[in-house]
DRENLUMGU-498426 format. One record per residue: y, z, x of N, C-alpha, C, O in turn. Coordinates in steps of 0.02 Angstrom, whole numbers, plus 32768, in hexadecimal, padded with zeros to 4 digits. Example, Ala and Ser with C-alpha at 12.3 -4.5 7.8 and 13.67 -1.06 7.14 Angstrom:
2
7EE4818682947F1F818682677F5B818682947F5A81A782C8 7F90816282827FCB816582AC8002818A828580398192829E 
% end
This chain:
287
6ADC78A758876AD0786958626AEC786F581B6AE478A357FB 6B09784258066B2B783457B26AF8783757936AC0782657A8 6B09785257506AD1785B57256ABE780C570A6AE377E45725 6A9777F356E56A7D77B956C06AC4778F56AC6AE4776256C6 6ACB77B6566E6AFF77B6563D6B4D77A2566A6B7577785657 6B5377C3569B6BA877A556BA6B8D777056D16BA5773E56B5 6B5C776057006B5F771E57256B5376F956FA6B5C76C25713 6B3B76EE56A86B3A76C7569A6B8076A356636B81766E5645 6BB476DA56686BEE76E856536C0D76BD56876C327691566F 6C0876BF56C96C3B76C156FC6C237682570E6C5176605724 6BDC765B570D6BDE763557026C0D75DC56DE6C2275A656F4 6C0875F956AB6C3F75D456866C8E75D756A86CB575B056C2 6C8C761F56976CEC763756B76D087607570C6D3E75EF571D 6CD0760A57286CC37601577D6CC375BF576F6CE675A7579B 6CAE758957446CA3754A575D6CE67523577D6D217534577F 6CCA74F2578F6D0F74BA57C16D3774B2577D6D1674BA5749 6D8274A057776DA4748857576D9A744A573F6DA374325708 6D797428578C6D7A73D557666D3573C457266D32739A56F9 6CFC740357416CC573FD570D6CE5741956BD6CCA740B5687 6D16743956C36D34745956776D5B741C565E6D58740F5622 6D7E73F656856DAD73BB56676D73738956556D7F7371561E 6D44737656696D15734256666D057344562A6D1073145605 6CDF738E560F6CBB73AD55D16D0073B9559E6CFA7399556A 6D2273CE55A16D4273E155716D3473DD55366D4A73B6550C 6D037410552F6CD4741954F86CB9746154F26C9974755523 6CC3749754AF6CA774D254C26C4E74E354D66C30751554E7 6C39749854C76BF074B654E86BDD74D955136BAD74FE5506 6BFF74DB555E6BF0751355846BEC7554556E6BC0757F556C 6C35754E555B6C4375A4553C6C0E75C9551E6BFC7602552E 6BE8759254D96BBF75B454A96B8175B054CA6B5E75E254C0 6B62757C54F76B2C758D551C6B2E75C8554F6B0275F0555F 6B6675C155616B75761C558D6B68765055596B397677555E 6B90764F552A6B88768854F36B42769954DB6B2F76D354E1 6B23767654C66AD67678549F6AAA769554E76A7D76BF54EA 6AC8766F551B6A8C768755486AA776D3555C6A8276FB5578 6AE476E1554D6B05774055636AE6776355396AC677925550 6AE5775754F56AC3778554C66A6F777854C16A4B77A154A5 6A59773E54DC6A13774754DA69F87722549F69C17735548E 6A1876EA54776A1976C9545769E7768F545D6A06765C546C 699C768454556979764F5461699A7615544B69BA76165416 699575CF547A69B17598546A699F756B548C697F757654C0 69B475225474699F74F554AB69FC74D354CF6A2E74E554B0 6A0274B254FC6A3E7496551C6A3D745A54F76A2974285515 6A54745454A76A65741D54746A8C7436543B6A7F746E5424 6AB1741954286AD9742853F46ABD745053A16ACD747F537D 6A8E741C53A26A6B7431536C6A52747853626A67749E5337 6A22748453906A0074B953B86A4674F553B26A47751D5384 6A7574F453E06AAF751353EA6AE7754053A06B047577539A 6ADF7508537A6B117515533A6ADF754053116AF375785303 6A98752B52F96A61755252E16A56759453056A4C75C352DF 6A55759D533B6A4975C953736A8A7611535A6A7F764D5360 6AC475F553426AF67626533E6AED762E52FD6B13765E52F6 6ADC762552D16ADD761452856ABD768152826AC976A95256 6AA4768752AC6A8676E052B66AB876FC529F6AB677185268 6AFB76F952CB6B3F771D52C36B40771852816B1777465278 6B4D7706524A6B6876EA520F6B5C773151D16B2A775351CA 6B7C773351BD6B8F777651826B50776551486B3E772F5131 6B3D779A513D6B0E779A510C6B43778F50C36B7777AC50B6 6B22775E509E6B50774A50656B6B7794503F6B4B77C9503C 6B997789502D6BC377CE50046BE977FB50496C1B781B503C 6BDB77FB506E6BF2782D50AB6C32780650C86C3377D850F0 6C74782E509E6CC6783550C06CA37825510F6C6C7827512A 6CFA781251236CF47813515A6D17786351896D1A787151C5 6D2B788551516D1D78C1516D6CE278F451616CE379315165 6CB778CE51526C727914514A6C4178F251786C0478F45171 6C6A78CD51B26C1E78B551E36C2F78F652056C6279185211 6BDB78F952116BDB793452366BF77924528E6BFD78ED52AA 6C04796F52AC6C2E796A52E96BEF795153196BB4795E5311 6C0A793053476C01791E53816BCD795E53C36BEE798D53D8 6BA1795B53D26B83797B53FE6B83798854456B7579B7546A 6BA4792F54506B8A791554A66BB0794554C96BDF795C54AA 6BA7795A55026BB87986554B6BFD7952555C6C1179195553 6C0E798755756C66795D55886C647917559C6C7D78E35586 6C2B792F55E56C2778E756096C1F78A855FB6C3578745612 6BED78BD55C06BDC787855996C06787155776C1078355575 6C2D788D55546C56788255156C92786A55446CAD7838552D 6CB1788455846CD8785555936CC2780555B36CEF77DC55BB 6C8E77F755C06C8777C255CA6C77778C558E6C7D774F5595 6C6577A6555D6C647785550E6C9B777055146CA577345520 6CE577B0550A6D15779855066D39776055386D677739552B 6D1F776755616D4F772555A36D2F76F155766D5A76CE555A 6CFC76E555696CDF76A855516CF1769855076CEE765C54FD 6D0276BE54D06D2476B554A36D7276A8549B6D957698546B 6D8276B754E76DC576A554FA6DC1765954F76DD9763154CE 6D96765255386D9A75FD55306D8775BD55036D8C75805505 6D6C75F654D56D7375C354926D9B75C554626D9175AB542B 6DC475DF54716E0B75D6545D6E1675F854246E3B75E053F8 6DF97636541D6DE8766453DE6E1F76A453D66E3776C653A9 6E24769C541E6E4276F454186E9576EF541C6EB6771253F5 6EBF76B954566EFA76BD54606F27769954296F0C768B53F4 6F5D768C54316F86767053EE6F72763A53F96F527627542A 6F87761A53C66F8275C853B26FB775B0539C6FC275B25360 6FEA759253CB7032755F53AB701B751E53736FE475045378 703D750F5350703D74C1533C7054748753697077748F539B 7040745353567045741D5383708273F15364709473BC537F 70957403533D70CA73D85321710E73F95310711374335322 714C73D852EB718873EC52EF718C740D52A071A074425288 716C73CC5286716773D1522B712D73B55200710F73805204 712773E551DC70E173D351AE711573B95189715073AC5193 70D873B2514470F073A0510070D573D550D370F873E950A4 708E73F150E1706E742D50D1705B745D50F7703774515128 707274A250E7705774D450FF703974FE50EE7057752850CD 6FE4750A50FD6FB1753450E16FB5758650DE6F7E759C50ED 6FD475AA50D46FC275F850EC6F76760E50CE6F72761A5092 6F3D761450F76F0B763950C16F22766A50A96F5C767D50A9 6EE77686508E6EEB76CD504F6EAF76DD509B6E9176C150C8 6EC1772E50726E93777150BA6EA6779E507B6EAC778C5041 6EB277E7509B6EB6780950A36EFC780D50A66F1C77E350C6 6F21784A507D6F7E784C50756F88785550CB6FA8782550E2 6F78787B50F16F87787E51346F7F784551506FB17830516D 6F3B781851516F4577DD514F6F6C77A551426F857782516E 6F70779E51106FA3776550F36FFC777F5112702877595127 6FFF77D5510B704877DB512E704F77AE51867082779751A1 700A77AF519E7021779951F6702E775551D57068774151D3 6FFB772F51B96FFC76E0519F702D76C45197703E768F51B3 705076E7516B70A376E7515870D676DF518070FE76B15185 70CD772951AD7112772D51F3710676F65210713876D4521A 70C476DA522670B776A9524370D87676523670F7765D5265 70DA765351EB70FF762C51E7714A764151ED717A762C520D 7142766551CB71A0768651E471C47671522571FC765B5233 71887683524771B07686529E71A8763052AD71D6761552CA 717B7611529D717475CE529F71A775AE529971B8758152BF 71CD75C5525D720575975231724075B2526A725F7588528A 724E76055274728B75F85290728775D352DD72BE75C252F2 724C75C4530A724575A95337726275555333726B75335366 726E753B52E87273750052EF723874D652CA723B749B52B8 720874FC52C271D574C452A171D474B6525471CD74E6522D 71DA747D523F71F8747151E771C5746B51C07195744B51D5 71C474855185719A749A514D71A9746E511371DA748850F7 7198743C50F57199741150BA71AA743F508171DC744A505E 7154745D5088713E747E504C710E74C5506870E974B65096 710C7501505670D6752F506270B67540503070D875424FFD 706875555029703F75644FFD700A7594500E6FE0758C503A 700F75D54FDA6FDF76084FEC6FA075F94FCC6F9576004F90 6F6F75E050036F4375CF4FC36F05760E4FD56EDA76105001 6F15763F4F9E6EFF76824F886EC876774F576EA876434F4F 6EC076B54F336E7476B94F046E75770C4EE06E8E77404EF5 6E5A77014EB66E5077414E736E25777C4E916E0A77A24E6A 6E1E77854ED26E0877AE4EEF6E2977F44EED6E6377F64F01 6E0D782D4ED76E2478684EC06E3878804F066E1C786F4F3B 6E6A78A74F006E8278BC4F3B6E6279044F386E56791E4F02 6E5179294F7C6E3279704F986E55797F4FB16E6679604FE3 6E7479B64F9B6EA279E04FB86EB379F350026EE679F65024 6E647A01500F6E6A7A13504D6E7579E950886E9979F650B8 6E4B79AE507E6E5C795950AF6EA1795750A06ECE797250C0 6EA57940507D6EE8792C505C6F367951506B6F6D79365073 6F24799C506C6F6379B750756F9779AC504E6FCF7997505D 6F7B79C1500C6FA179984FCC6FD879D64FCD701479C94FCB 6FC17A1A4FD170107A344FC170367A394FF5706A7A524FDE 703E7A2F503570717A18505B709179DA506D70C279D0508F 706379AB50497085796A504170B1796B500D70E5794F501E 70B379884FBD70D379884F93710B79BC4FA3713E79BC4F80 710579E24FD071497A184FE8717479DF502971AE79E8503A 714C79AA50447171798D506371967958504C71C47941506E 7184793B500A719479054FE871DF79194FAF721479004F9E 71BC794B4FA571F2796F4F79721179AB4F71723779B74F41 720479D64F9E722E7A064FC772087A514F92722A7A844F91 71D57A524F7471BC7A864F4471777A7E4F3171577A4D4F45 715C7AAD4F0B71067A9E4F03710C7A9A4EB970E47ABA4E96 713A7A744E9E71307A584E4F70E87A424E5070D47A224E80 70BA7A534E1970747A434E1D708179F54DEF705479CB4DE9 70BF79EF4DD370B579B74DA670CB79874DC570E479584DA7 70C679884E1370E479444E4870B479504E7970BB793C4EB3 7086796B4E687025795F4E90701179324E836FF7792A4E4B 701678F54EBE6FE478BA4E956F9478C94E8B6F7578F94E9F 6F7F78954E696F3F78A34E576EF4786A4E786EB778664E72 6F22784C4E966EF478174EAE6F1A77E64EFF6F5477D64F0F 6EE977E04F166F0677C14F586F39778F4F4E6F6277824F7A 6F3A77684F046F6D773C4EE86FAD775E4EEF6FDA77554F18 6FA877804EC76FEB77B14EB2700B77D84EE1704777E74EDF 6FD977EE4F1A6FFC77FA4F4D700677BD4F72702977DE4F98 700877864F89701877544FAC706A77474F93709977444FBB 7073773D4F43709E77394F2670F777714F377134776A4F32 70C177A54F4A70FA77E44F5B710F77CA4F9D714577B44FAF 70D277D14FBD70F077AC501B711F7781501171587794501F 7116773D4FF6714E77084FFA719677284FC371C877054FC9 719E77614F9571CC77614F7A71ED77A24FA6722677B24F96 71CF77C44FD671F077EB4FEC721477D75031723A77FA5052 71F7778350407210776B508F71FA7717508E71D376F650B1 722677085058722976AC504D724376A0508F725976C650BA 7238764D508B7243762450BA728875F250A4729175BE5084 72A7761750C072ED75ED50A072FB75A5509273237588506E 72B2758A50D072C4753D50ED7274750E50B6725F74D450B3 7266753F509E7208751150737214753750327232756C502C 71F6750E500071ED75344FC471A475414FC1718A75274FF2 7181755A4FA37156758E4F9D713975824F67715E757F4F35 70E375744F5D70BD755C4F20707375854F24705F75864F5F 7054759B4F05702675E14F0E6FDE75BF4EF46FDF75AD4EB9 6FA075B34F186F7975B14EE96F4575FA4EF06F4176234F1D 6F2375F34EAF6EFE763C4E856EC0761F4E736EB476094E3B 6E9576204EA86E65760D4EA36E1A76374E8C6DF676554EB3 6E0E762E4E376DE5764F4E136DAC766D4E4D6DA876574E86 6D7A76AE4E2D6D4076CA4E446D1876A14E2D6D2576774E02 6CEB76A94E476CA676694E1E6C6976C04E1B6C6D76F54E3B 6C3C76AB4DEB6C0C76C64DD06BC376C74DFC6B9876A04DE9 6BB976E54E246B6F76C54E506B4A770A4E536B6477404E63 6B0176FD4E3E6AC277284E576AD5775B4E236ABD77904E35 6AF477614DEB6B0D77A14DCD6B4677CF4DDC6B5378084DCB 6B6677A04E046BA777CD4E1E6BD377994E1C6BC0775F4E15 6C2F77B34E236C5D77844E3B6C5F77794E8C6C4877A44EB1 6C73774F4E9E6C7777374EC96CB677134EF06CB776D64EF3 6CF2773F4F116D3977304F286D2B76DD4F406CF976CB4F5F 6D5876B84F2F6D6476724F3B6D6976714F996D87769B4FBA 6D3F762F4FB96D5376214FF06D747600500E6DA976014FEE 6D7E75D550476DBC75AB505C6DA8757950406DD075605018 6D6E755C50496D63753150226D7875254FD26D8674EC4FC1 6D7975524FA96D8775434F6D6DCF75514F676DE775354F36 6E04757E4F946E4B75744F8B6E6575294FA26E9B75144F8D 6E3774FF4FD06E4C74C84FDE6E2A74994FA56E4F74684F9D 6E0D74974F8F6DFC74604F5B6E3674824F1F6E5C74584F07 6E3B74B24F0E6E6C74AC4EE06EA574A84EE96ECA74914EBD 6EBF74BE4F2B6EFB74944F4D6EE7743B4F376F0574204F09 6ECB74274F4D6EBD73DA4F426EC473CE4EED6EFF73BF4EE3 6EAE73CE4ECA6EAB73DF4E7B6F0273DB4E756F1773C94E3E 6F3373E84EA66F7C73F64E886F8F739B4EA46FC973894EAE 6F66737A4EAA6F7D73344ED86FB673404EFE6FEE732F4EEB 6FA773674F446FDC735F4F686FE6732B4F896FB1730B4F83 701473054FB0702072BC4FD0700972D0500E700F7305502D 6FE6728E501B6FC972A2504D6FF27297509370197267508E 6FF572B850D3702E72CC5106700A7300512B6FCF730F5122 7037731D51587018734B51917016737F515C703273865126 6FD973AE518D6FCC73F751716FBD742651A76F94742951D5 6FF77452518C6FE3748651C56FBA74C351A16FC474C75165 6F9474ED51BA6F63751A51AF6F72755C51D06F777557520D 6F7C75A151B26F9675D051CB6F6B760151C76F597609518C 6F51762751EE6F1F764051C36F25768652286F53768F524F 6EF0769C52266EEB76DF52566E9B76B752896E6B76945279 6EC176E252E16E8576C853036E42770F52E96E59774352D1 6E08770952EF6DEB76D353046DC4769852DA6D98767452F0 6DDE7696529A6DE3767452706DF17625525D6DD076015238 6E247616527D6E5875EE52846E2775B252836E237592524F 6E0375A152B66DC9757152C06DB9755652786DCB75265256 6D8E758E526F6D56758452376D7D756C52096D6E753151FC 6DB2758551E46DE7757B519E6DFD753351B16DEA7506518C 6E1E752551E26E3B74CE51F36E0274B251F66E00748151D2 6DC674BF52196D7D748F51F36D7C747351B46D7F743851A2 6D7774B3518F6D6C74A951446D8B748451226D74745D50F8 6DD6748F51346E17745E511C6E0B742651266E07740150F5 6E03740851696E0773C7518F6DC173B6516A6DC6737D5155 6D8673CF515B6D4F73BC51316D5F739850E96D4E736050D4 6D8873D150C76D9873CF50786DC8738B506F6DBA73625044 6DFD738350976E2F7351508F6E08730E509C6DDA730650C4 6E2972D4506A6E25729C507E6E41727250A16E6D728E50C2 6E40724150AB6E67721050E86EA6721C50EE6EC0723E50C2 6EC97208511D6F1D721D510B6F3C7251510A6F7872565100 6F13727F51156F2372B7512C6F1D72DD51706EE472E05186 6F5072FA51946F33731B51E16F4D736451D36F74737A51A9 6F1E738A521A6F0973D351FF6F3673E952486F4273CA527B 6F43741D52376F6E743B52876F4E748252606F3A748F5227 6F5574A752A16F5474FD52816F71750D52B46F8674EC52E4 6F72755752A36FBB759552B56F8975D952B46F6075E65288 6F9675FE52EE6F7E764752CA6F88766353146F6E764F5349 6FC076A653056FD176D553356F7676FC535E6F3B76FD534D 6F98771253906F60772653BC6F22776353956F3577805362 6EFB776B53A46EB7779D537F6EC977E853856ECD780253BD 6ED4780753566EE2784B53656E87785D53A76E4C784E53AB 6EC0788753CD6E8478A054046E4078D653DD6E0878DB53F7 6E4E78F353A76E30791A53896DF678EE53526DD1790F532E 6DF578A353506DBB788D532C6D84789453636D81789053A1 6D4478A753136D0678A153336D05787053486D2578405331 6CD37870538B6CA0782F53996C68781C53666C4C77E65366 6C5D784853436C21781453196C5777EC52F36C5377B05300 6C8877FA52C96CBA77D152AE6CD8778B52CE6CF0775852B4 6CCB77A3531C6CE97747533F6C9F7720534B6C9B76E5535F 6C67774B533D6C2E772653526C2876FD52FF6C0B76C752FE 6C3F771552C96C30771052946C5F76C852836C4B76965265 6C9076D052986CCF769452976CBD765F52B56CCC762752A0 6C93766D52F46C77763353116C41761553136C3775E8533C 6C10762952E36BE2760A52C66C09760352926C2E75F952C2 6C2675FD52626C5675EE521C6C5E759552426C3F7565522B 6C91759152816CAD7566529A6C85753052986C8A74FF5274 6C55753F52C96C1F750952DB6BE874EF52AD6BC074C252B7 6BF17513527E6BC9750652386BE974D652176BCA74A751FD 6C4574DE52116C5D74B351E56C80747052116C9E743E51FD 6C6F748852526CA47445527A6C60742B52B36C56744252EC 6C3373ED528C6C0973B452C36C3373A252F16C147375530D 6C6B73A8530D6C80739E53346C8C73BA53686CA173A3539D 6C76740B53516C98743453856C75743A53CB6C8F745853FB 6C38741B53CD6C24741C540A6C1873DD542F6BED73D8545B 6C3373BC54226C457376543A6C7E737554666CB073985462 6C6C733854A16C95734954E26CD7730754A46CCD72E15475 6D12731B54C86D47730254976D5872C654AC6D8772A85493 6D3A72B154D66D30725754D36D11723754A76D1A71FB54A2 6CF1725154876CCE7227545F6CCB724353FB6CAC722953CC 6D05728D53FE6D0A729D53BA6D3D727753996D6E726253B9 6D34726853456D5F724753356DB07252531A6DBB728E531E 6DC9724353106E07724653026E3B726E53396E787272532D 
% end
């Protein structure tokens, strides 16, 4: 006999095709999920989005100091089938030919380097770029995340300490000057620390996009570049922050196989926190 946890995995995976086209909605998925890990809940949205809100990073905690993952293979691969089908883990194309704006978030220098190729490979595929914008933040860079001295030996062929950037800005700045986009010009925002509880506090997507906004960009398509399993949550926020007249596409190459699972559990309560929509069957979401 299958343990609890797969049949209620395989469940979901197993259903008829025509019941998945009907719903086309991740509610199954996350009612599968909550009920794999043991997640009390009720079968309602409300109930559901609150219900995951557990996953969620204790304020101040990188998203590399969640602690690692525990579950037994079995379970952990059936998390993953189901984080598959919410569209978390594999790449994500754009839906269009040409923006007018293109978002790269700020991460992490390893980060922002995939963000980047991403668009890179985008552009030589054919897809056209107006305008691109790193919208970054005064966040001190750590050596060790960061991989600051082999990024500066890759940028500039030596470990000059006086071409160490000093902030996720300044390195964003190196990325685009060491591998422009021949076909977009390139506009950076540096989005201040804010002061909270007695400490600084690194700027979030939210506040690189309001000060993106603050530059009155025209309003037109926007594409959003950012890393799975992320990708969700960040085009939420965007598609939140912007006003009328604006549409949101996102982009983000496939999930390195080596992220934690508490990190995609963490992304997807992020998601469903910032997008009322996300569990709505798509007949009836707007736009």
């Amino acid at each position: 006999m299958l343990p609890a946890f797969l049949c209620a995995a395989m469940l979901i995976l197993t259903a008829p095709a025509v019941a998945a086209e009907k719903e086309k909605t991740p509610f199954l998925q996350v009612d599968a999920l909550l009920t794999l890990l043991d997640i009390p809940h009720k079968k309602n949205r409300a109930s559901m989005i609150q219900a995951t809100q557990v996953w969620r990073r204790k304020q101040g905690v990188e998203r590399w100091e969640v602690p690692a993952s525990r579950l037994e293979p079995a379970k952990r691969q059936a998390v993953m089938a189901l984080l598959h089908d919410l569209g978390m883990v594999g790449q994500r194309l754009p839906q269009q030919k040409e923006y007018d704006h293109v978002l790269v978030l700020g991460g992490t220098v390893p980060a922002m380097e995939r963000r980047f190729q991403n668009a890179v490979m985008l552009s030589k595929q054919g897809i056209h770029f107006k305008k691109i914008y790193f919208l970054t933040g005064q966040r001190p860079l750590v050596s060790e995340i960061d991989r600051v001295d082999s990024f500066v030996r890759h940028v500039i062929g030596s470990d000059n300490p006086a071409a160490r950037p000093a902030t996720e800005s300044e390195a964003a700045r190196m990325i685009w000057f060491s591998t422009p986009l021949p076909s977009a010009p390139a506009a950076f925002v540096d989005s201040a620390r804010k002061w909270q509880n007695k400490q600084w506090v690194r700027p979030c997507t939210q506040d690189t996009v309001e000060d993106w906004l603050a530059t009155s960009p025209a309003t037109g398509s926007v594409l959003v570049i950012s890393d799975q399993p992320h990708i969700k949550y960040q085009a939420a926020v965007v598609k939140r922050a912007l006003p009328s007249g604006f549409s949101v596409d996102a982009s983000a190459p496939a999930a390195n196989p080596q992220i934690n699972i508490n990190t995609y559990l963490d992304a997807l309560a992020l998601w469903l926190a910032n997008d009322d929509q996300a569990l709505l069957p798509a007949s009836v979401k707007e736009g």
